[in-house]
C-alpha positions as a LaTeX table, in Angstrom:
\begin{tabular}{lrrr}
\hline
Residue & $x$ (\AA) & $y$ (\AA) & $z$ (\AA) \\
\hline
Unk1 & 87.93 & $-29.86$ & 76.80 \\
Unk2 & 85.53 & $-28.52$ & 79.02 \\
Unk3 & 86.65 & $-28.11$ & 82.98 \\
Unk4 & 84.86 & $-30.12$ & 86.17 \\
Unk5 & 81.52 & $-27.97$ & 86.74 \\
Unk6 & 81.27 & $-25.69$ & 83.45 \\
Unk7 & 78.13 & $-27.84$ & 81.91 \\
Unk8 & 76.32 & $-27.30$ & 85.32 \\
Unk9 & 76.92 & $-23.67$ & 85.54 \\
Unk10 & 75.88 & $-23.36$ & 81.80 \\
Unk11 & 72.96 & $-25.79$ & 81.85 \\
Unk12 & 71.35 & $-24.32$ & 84.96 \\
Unk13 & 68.52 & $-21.27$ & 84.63 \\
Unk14 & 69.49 & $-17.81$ & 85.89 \\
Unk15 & 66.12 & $-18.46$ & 88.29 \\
Unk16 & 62.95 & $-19.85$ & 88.28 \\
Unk17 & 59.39 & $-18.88$ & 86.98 \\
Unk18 & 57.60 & $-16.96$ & 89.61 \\
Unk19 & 53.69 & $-18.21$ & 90.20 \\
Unk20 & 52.59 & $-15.28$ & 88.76 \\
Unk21 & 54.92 & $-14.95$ & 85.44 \\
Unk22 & 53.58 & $-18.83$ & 85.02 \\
Unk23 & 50.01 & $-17.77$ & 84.99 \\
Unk24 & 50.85 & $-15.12$ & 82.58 \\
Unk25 & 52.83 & $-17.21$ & 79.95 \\
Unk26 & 49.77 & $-20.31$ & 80.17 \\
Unk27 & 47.30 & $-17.49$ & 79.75 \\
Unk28 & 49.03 & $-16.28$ & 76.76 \\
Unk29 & 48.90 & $-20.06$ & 75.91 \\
Unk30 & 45.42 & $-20.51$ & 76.40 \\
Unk31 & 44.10 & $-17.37$ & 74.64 \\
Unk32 & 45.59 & $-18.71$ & 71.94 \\
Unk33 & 45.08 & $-21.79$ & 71.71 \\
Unk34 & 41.02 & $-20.20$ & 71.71 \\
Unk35 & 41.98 & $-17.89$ & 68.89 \\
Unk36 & 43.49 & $-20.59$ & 66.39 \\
Unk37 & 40.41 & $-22.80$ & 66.89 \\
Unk38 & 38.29 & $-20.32$ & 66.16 \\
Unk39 & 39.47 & $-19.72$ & 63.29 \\
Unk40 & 40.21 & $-23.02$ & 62.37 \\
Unk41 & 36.06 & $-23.83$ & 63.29 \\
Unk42 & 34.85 & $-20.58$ & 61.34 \\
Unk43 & 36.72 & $-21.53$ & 57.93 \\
Unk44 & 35.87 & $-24.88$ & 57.91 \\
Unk45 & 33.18 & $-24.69$ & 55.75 \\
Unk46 & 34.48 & $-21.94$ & 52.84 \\
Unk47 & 33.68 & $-23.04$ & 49.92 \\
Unk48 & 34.35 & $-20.75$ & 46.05 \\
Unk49 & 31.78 & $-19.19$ & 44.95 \\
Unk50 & 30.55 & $-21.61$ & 41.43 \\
Unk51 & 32.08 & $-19.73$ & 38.61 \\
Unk52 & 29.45 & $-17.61$ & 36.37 \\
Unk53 & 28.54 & $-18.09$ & 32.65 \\
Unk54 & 31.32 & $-17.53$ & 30.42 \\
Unk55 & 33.97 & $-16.88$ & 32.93 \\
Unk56 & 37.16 & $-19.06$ & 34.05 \\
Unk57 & 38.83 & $-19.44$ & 37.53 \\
Unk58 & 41.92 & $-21.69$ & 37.14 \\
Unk59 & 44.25 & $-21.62$ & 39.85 \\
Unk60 & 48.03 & $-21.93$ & 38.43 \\
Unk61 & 51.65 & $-21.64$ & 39.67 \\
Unk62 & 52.78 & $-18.34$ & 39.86 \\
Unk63 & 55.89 & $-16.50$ & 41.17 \\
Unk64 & 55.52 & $-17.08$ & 45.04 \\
Unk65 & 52.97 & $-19.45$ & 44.67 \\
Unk66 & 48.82 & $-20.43$ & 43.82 \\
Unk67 & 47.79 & $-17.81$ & 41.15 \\
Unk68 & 44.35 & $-17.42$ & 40.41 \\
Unk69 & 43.19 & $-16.54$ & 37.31 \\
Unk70 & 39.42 & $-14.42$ & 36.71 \\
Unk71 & 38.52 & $-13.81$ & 33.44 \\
Unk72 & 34.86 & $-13.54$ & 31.77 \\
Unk73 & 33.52 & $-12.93$ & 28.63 \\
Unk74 & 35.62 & $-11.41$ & 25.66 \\
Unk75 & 38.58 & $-11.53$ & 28.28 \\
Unk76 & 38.24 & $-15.31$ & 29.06 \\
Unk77 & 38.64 & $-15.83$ & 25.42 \\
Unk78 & 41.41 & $-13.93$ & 25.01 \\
Unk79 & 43.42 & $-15.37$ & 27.95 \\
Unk80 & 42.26 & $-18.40$ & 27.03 \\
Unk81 & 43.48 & $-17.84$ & 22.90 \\
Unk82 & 46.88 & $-16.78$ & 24.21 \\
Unk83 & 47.54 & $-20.18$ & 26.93 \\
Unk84 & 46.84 & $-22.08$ & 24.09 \\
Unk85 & 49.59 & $-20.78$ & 22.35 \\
Unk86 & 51.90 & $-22.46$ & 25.03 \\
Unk87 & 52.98 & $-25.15$ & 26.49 \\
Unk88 & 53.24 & $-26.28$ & 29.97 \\
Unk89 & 51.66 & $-27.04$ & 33.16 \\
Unk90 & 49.99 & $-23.43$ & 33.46 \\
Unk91 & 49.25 & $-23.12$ & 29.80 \\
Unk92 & 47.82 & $-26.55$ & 29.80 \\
Unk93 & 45.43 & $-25.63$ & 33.12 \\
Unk94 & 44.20 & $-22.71$ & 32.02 \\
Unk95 & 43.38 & $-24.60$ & 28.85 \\
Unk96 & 41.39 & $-27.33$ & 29.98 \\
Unk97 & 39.39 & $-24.91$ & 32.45 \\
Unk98 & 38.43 & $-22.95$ & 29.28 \\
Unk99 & 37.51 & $-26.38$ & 27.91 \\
Unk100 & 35.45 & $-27.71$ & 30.98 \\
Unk101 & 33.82 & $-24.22$ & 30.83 \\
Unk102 & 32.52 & $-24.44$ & 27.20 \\
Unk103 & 34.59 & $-21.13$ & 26.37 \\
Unk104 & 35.15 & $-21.27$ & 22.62 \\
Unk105 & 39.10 & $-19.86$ & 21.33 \\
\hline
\end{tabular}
């Protein structure tokens, strides 16, 4: 059971914010506030690149997350051959990007 006066004595601040130190920590603040819009404003707009002729880009599950996948020619096939000997969410992604892709397996 807590005694008369220990939540005030716990509860209050060692001292108050000086004027300057205030300006400081709102400047820090401010700057970036600036910085994470400006990034926020210059990737806006990113867009892939389209995927080439005879290439793939599916993005799967991997071990710590979104895996993609870049593959062309010969090598599309061949990843593309080996998903479709599996089953599963990935497997079945990377197949039907092959597919929408007109990559023959």
């Amino acid at each position: 059971m807590p005694l008369e006066g220990h939540y005030e004595r716990q509860t209050t601040p060692l001292r108050k914010l000086t004027p300057r130190e205030l300006k400081a920590a709102f400047g820090v603040l401010a700057v970036t506030l600036i910085a994470l819009a400006a990034v926020v404003l210059l990737t806006v707009g990113d867009k892939p690149e389209p995927v080439a002729e005879g290439c793939i880009r599916p993005t799967v599950a991997g071990i710590v997350g979104a895996e993609t996948i870049n593959a062309c020619g010969r090598e599309a096939v061949a990843v593309c051959a080996h998903a479709a000997e599996f089953s599963g969410a990935r497997a079945e992604t990377i197949v039907s990007d092959c597919k929408a892709h007109g990559i023959k397996f």
